[in-house]
C-alpha positions in Angstrom: 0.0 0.0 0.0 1.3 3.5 -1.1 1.6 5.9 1.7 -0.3 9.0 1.1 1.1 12.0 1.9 -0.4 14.2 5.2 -1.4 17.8 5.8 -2.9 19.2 8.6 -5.2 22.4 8.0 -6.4 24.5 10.4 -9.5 26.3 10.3 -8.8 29.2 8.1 -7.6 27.3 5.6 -11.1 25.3 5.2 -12.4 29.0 5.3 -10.8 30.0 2.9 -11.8 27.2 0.5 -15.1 27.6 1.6 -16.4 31.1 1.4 -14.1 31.1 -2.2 -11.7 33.7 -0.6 -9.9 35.2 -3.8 -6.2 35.0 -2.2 -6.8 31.6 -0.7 -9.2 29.3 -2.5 -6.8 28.6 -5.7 -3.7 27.3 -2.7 -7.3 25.2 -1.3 -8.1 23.8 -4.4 -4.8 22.6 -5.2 -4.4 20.2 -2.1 -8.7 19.3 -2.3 -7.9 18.0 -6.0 -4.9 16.0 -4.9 -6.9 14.5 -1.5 -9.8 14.0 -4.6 -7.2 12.0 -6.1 -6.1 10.0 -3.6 -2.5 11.2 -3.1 -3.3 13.2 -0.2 -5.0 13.0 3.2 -6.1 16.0 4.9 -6.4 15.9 8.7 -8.0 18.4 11.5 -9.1 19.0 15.1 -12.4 18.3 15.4 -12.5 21.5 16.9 -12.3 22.9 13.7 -16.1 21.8 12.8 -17.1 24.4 14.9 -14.3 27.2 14.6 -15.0 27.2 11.4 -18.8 29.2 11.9 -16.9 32.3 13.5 -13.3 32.9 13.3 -12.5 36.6 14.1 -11.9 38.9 11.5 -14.3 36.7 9.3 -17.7 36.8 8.5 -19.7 34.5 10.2 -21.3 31.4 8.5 -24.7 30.9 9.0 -26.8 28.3 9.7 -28.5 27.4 6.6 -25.2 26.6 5.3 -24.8 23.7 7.9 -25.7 21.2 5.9 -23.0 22.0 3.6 -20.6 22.6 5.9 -20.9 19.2 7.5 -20.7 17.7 4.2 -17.1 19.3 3.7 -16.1 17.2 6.9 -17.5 14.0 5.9 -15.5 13.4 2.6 -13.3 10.4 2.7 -9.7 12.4 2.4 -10.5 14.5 5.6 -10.1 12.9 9.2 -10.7 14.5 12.3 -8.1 13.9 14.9 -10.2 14.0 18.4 -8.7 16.0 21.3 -7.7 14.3 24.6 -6.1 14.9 27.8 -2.5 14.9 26.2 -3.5 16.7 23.4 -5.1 19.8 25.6 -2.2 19.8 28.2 0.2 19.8 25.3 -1.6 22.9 24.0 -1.7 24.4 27.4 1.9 24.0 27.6 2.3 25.6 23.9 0.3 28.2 25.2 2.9 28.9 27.9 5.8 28.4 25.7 4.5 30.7 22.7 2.1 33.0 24.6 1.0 34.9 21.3 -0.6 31.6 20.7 -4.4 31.6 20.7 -6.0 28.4 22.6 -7.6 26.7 19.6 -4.4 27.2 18.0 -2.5 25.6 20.2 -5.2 23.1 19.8 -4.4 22.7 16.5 -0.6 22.6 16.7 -0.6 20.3 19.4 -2.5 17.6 17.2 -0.7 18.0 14.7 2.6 17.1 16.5 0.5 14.3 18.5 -0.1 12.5 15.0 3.5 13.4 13.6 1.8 15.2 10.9 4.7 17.0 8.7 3.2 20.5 7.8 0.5 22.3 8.9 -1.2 24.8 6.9 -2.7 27.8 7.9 -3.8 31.4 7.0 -3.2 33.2 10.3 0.1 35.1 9.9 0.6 35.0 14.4 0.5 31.2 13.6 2.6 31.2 10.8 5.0 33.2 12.9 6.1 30.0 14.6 7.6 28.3 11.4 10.5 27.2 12.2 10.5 26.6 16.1 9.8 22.5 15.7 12.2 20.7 14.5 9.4 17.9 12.9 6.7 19.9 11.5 6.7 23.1 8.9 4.1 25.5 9.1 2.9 27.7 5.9 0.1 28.5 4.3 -0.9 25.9 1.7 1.3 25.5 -1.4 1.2 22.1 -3.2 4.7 21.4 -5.0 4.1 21.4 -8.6 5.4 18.1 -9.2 3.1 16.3 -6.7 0.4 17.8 -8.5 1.7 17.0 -11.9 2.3 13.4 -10.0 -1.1 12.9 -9.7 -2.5 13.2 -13.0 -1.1 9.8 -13.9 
């Protein structure tokens, strides 16, 4: 069995793919049409299924658009990592290390080291401001190498 490679994205980057966000939905699409494909698995807090309705600085989703948004988070190549005990005190101690971090970042950041995930994308510059400071895991906004891409039309 071919390993398929992981990403972790964060709640602004299913935003951004979601509301059709001119700067962001093109880097989305890329990495949806590889999951699509089968070349790429795309994993998450389930925090994020509710972070997603109101993120600050965004507008709001609204409840009619439920139904679609729950479909989003029930396609195949999107798992949902649940959060424990270690995964909440490792944020807490995030929080601590990196205080500019928000909670549900750390949230995020903290499962994403938990699963040994290699990159985690995001949109939110203070969260891209810790690139760098783990030694196992990059974080950047979404940007699919061309040749993956190209990989997958075989």
């Amino acid at each position: 069995m071919i390993k398929k490679e992981q990403v972790y994205w964060d709640s602004s980057v299913f935003l951004g793919w979601f509301l059709n966000e001119n700067d962001r939905v093109e880097k989305c699409k890329a990495g949806i049409e590889l999951a699509q494909k089968e070349k790429l698995i795309i994993l998450t807090s389930a925090i994020t299924l509710t972070e997603v309705i109101k993120i600050k600085g965004q507008k709001p989703l609204q409840s009619e658009q439920e139904e679609e948004i729950k479909k989003i988070f029930e396609y195949e190549y999107i798992k949902l990592i649940n959060i424990d005990r270690y995964i909440a005190e490792d944020a807490r101690h995030l929080i601590w290390t990196y205080p500019h971090l928000h909670p549900k970042d750390s949230i995020h950041l903290a499962s994403a080291i938990k699963e040994k995930i290699p990159v985690l994308n995001s949109f939110d510059d203070h969260f891209l401001k810790l690139n760098g400071k783990f030694q196992n895991i990059v974080i950047s906004q979404p940007n699919f190498p061309r040749q993956l891409i190209l990989n997958s039309q075989d």
